[in-house]
C-alpha positions in Angstrom: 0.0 0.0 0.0 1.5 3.4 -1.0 2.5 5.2 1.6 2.2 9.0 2.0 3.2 12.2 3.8 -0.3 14.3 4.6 -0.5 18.2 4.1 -2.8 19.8 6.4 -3.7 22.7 5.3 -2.1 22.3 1.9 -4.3 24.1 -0.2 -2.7 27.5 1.0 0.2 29.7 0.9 3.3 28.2 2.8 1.5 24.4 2.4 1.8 24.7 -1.5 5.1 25.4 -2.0 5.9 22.7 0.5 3.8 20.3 -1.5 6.1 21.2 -4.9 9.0 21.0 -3.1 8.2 17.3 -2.1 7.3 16.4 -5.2 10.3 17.5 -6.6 12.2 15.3 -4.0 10.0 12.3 -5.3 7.6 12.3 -2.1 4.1 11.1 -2.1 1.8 13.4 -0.6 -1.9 13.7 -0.1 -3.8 17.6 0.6 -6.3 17.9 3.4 -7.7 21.1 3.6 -11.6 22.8 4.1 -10.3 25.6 1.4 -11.5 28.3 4.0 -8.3 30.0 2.9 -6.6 28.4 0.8 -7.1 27.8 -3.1 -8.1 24.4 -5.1 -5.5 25.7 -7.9 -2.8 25.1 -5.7 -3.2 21.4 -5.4 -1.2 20.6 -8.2 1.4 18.6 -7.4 -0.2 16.2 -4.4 -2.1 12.8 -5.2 -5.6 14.4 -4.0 -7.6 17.2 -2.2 -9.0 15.3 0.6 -11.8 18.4 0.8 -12.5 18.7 4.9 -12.3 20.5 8.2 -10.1 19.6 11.4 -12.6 19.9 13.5 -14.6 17.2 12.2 -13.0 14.2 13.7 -14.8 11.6 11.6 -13.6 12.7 8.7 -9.5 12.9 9.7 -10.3 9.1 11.2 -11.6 8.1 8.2 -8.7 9.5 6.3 -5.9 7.7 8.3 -8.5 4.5 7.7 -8.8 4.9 3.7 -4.8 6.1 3.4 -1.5 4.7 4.8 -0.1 8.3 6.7 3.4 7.9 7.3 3.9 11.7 8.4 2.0 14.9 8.6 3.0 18.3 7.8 0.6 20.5 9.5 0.1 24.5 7.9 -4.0 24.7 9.1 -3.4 26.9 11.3 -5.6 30.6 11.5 -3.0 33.5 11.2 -4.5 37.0 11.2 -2.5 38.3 14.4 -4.7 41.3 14.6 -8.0 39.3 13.9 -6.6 36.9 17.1 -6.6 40.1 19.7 -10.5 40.6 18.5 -11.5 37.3 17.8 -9.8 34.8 20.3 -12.6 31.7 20.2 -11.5 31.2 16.4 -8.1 30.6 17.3 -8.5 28.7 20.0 -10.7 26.7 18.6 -8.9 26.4 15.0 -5.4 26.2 15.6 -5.3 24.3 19.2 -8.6 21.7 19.1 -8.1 21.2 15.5 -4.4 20.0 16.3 -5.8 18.0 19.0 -7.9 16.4 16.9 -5.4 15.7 14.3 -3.0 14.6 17.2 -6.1 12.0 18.1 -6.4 10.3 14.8 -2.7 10.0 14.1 -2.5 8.3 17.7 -4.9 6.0 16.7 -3.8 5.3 12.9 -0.1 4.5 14.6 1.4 7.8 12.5 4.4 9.3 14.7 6.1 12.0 13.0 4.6 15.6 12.3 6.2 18.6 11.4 4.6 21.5 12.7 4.4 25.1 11.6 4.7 27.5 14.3 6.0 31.0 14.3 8.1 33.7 16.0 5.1 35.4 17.3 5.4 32.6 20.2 8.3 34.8 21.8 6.5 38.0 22.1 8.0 41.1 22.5 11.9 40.3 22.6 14.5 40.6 25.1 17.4 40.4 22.6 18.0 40.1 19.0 17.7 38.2 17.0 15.9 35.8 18.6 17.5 32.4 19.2 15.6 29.1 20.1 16.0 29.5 23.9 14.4 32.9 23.9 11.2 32.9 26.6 8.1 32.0 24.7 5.8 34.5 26.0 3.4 35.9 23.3 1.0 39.0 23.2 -1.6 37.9 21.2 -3.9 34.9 20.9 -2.6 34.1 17.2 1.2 33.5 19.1 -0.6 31.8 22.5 -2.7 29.3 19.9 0.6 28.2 18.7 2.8 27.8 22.1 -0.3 25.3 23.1 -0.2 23.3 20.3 4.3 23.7 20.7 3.7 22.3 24.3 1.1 19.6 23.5 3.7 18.6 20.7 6.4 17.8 23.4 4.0 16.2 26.0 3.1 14.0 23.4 6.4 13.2 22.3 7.0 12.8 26.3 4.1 10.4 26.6 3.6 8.9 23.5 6.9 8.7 21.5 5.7 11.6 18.9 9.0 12.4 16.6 8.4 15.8 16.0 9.8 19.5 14.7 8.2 22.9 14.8 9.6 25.1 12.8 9.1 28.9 13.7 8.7 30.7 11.1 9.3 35.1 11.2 7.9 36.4 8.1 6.8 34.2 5.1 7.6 36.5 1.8 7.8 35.3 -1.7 6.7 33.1 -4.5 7.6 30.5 -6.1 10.0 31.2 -9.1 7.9 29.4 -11.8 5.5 32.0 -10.6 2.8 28.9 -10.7 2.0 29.8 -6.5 2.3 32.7 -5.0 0.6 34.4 -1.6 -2.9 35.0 -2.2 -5.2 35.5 1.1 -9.0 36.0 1.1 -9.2 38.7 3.0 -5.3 40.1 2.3 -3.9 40.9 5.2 -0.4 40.8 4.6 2.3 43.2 3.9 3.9 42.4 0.7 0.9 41.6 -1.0 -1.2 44.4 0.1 2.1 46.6 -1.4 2.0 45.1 -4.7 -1.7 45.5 -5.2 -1.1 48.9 -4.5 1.6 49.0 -7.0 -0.7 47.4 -9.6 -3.4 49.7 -8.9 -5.7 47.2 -7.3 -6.0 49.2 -4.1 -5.2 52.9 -3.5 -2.1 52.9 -1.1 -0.7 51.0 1.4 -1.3 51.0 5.0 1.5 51.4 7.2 0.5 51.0 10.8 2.4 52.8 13.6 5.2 55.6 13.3 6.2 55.8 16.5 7.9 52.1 17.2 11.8 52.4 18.8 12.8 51.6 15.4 15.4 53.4 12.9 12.5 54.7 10.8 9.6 54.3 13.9 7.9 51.6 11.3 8.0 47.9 13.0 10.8 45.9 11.4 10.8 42.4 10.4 12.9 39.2 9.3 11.7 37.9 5.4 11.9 34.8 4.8 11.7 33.4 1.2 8.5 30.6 1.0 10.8 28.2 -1.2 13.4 28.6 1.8 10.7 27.7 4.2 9.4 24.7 1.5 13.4 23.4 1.5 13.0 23.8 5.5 10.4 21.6 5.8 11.8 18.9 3.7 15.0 18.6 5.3 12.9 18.6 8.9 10.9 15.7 8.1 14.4 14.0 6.8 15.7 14.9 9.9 12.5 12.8 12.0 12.9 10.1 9.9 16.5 9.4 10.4 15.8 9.6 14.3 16.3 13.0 15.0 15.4 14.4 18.7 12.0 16.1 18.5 12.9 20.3 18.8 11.7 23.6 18.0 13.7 25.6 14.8 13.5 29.1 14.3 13.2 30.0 10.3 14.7 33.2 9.3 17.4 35.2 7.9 18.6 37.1 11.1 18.2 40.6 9.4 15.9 42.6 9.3 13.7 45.5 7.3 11.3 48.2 8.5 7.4 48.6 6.3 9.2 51.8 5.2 12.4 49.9 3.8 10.0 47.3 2.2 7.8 49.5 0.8 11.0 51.1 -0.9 12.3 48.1 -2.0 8.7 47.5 -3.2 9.0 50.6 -5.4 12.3 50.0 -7.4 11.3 46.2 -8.0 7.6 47.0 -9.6 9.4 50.5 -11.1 5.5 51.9 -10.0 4.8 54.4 -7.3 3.2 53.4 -4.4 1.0 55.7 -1.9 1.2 55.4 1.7 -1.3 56.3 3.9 0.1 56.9 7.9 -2.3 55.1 11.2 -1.9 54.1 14.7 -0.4 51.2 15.8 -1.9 47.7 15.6 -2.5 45.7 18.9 -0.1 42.7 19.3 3.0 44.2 17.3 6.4 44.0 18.3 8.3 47.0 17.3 11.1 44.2 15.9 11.0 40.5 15.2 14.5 39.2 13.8 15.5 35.6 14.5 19.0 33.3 14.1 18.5 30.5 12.5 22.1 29.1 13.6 20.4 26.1 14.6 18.2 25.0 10.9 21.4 25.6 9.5 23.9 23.4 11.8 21.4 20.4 12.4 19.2 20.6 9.3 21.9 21.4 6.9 19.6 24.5 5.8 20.7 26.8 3.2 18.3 29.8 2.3 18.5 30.7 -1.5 16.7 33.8 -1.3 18.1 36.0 1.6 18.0 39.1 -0.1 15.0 41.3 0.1 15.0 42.2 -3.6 15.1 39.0 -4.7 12.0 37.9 -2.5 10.1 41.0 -3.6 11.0 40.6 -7.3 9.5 36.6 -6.9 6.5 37.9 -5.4 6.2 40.3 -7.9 6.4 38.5 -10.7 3.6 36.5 -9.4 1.5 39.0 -8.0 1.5 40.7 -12.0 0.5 37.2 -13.6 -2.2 36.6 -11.0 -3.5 40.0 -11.1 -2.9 41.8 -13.6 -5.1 42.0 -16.9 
């Protein structure tokens, strides 16, 4: 019976690219995701769209009954830091009894090995940086406490249960994929890069930039960008890592620099060659003036090497994306 590796959640941005990258390494993989955010276009590359919700616990048993699971990469995850502050229920319910559930069914189907995708926003504000691994996890919104649970439940498991396991926390995803066949595309957009190319294609009239008045060089928060085919190469080498017996840990996925809204809205500019208007607000609840991180660790243990480290030349991927998608 063919084996596979299940992509929860692989129907959206970071899940996508993941999914190509594994089928370039000649890995079977199978897409379950309720398409709430992500896009049916974007299973391309897995054996099929297994089309439901984690919180509906029959259906995850029934797909570790129909499929043999060896391992789970798990991107279902909510992700709207601001929508976490003002609506706490859907990420607690989402991203921690979701996992639980998932956790569940994989117990029962005798699967062991997940690679989780967590993020930065687990450390909250920081005491130093860049952040390294050991860093207190104490995060200030419900998007970064959602994903600490699910870090901690993770471990206990392991603990208890003999779960081989990685999270991998990510700073900011940025990007496309260079055969501009994926790209980032949320329903509502909420993200920085994106919302500054539609405003350089004209599909919105400026850019919000929210807060001026952060301890930063420019007073604009600054953050570490991370290519997603970095990321997608991450993940790959993680779930190597498991399977040649690795001990279950936490990696931090970034490029230890970092760029202010300002500085990416800049860079923005000379990549698209297009103006782009800004329009000046108050801050946003839940963000740290600065979120850089060391990724020392993904590169000495993983054998990680990011491709894409320059901010240009994630901005000039996204943008050629972003002008095929939406353009015309």
């Amino acid at each position: 019976m063919k084996e596979y590796v299940l992509i929860v959640g692989g129907a959206g941005y970071i899940g996508s690219h993941v999914t190509k990258s594994l089928a370039k390494a000649g890995v079977p993989t199978l897409v379950f995701d309720n398409l709430s955010y992500g896009h049916r276009e974007f299973v391309r590359w897995s054996d099929d769209l297994l089309l439901a919700d984690l919180l509906d616990r029959e259906a995850l048993r029934l797909v570790f009954l129909r499929y043999r699971i060896r391992a789970v990469m798990h991107f279902a995850g909510f992700i709207n830091v601001g929508e976490s502050v003002t609506d706490p229920e859907k990420y607690y319910r989402n991203n921690i009894i979701g996992t639980l559930n998932l956790l569940e069914a994989m117990r029962e189907a005798g699967t062991w090995v997940i690679v989780f995708s967590s993020t930065c926003a687990t450390y909250g504000e920081p005491l130093e940086v860049p952040i390294p691994e050991t860093h207190p996890q104490n995060p200030i919104n419900s998007y970064g406490v959602s994903k600490l649970v699910v870090e901690k439940a993770l471990a206990d498991y392991g603990s208890a249960y003999g779960l081989a396991w990685c999270a991998l926390r990510y700073f900011n995803a940025a990007g496309a994929d260079p055969d501009a066949e994926i790209g980032e595309w949320h329903i509502p957009e909420t993200h920085l890069i994106p919302l500054i190319l539609d405003a350089a294609l004209g599909r919105r009239p400026d850019i919000a930039v929210f807060g001026t008045d952060y301890p930063t060089k420019d007073g604009t928060c600054i953050r570490d960008y991370i290519h997603v085919n970095d990321l997608a190469q991450a993940h790959v080498l993680a779930l190597s890592y498991l399977d040649a017996g690795g001990v279950p840990r936490a990696f931090n996925l970034g490029n230890g620099c970092g760029h202010s809204v300002l500085e990416v809205i800049e860079a923005a500019k000379k990549v698209s060659g297009r103006e782009i208007a800004v329009k000046y607000g108050g801050r946003r609840a839940g963000d740290p003036p600065a979120l850089v991180g060391t990724a020392d660790l993904a590169r000495s243990v993983l054998g990680w090497k990011p491709k894409h480290s320059d901010i240009m030349d994630i901005l000039a991927t996204a943008w050629n994306w972003h002008r095929k998608q939406f353009s015309g």
